[in-house]
N, C-alpha and C positions, 0 to 999 in steps of 0.2 A: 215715541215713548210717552204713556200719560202719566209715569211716575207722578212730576211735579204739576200736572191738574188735581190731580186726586190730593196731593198732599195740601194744595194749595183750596180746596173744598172740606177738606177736613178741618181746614184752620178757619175759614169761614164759617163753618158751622159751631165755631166752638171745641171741637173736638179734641184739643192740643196734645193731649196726652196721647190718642189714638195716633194721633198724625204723625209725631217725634216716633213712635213707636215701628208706626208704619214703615217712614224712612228708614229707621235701622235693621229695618225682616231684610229691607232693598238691598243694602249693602250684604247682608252677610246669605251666602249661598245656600248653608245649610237649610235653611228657610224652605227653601225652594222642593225640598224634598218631603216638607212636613204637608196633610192633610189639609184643608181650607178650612172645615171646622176648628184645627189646632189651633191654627194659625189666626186665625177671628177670635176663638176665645182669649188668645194672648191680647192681644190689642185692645178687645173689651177691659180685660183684666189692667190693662196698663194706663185706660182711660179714669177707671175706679181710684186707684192708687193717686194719679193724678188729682183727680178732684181732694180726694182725701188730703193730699197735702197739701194744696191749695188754702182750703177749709181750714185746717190747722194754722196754714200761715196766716188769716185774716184775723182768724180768734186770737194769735197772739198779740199781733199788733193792737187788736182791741182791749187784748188785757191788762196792756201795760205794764206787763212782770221786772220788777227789778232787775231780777237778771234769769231773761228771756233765756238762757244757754242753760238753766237749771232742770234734770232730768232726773229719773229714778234712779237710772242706769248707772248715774254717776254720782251717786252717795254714797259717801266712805263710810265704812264700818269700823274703827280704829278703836280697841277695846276702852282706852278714856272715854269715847264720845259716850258707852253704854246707851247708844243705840240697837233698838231689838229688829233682826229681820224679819222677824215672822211679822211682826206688827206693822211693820214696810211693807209687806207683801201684800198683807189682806190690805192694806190701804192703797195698793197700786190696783185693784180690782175694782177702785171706785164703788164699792157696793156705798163708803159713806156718804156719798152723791145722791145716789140714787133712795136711800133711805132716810136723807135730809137732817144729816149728822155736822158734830160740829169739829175739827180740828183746832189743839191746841199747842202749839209748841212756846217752850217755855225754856230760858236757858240765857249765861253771860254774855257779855259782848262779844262778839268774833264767833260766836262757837255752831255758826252755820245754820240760824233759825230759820232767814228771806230764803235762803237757797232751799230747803225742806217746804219751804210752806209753796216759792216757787214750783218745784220739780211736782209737789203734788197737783197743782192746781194746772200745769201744763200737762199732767197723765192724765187729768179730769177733760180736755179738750179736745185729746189724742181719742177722747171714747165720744167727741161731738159734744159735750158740756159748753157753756159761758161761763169765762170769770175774768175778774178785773180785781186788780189791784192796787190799793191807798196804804201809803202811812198813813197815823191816824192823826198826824196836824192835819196831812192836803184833805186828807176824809172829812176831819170836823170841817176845815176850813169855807171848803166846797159846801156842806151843807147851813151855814152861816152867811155865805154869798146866795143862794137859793132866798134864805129869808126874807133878803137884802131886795133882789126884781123879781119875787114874787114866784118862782119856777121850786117852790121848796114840793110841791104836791107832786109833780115830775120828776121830782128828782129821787123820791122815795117810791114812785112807782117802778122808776129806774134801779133800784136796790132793791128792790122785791122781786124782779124777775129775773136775775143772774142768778145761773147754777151755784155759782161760788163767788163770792165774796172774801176776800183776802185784808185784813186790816192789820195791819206792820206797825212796832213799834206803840204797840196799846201800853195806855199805863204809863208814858213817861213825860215828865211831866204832870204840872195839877190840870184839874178839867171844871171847865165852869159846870154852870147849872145849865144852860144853853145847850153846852154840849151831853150832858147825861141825860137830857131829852130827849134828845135828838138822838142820841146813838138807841135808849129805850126803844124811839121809834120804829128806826129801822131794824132791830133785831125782833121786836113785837111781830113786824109783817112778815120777815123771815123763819121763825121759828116756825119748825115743823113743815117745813114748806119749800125750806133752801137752803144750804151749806154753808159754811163760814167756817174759816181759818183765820187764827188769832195767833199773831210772834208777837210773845213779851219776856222784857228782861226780869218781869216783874212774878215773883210764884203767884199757880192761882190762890192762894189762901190770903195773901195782901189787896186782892182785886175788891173786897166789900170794901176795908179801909180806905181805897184809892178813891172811889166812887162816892165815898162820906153819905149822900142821903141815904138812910137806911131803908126805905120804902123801896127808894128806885134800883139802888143796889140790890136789896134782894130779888127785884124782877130780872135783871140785867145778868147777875150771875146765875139766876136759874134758867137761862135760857142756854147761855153760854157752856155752861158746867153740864148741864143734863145730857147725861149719854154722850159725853162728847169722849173723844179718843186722846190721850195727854203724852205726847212726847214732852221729856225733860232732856236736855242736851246736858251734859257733864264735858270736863277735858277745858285747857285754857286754848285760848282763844288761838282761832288758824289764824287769823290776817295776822296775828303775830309770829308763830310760828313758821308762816311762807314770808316775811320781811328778814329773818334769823336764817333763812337757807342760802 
């Protein structure tokens, strides 16, 4: 039998998904009755899939998602939240990706912001997107240790060429002037060029007040604000309500 050569050449060349696949035509007889063309294109077809998930699971791990588990698929619609589906939909088609739009979601503590801004930014990967994900301490933080040995030119060439950009937790807290440079910066090289999703407990109408320098602020919220898509979360807070079950 050259069953386990062949499978054992598939796995040498890479082929993993082909090969798993292969094995399983072996086991099941029905196979045997199918055309050679079918049966090739299955295996093609299962090598594809393969990679694809593969791809996804590297992007995730690179993106550092709060919670890596968060998906479209599992977004509650519960009339408190006055969450829109259609607005969920057109934004599971990634068109704001690719048109270099900005997400906003905005909303109280608990009431499911990381997990939305997650789930979208994991459907943006699922279509071959990069995104990576900061609160906005480790965000500032990160870009303050750059200034620090010298690697800050790196480190915003590194934020300019992520599809998505995900920055948690904006607004809370005060923010130096260091930092309202610095984020100016990086949203400067992104605009019009690359995506950004913003979770803040904070409405956007507070966000000039927060950012105090008027100059910088108006650069800052006109990048942010322009054409960007605004979910408002309403409803009190789930991690209290699954602590109460």
């Amino acid at each position: 039998m050259l069953n386990e050569p062949t499978y054992q050449a598939l796995c040498e060349m890479k082929l993993i998904g082909m090969a798993n696949a292969w094995r399983e035509q072996q086991k099941n007889p029905e196979f045997t009755s199918m055309a050679f063309d079918e049966r090739f294109a299955m295996l093609a077809e299962a090598e594809k899939i393969y990679r694809l998930n593969q791809r996804i699971k590297r992007s995730l791990r690179a993106a550092k998602l709060k919670q890596s588990h968060a998906c479209i698929e599992d977004i509650e619609y519960a009339a408190k939240r006055e969450l829109d589906k259609a607005v969920m939909r057109q934004l599971a088609t990634c068109r704001w990706v690719t048109e270099h739009q900005t997400v906003i979601v905005t909303g109280a503590t608990g009431t499911g912001k990381t997990f939305i801004a997650c789930a979208l930014a994991q459907q943006a990967m699922r279509q071959g997107f990069r995104a990576l994900y900061r609160r906005a301490n480790r965000f500032f933080a990160e870009l303050l240790a750059a200034h620090a040995d010298g690697s800050y030119p790196r480190l915003l060439q590194k934020y300019s060429k992520l599809d998505v950009l995900i920055i948690d937790d904006f607004a809370k807290g005060t923010i130096t002037e260091q930092q309202r440079k610095d984020l100016d910066e990086v949203l400067d090289d992104r605009y019009g060029e690359r995506s950004t999703i913003i979770a803040s407990q904070v409405p956007t109408r507070q966000w000039h007040d927060y950012l105090a320098d008027p100059t910088t602020a108006d650069a800052i919220c006109e990048r942010l604000l322009h054409r960007a898509h605004k979910i408002t979360l309403k409803g009190p807070s789930r991690r209290k309500e699954e602590l109460a079950e």
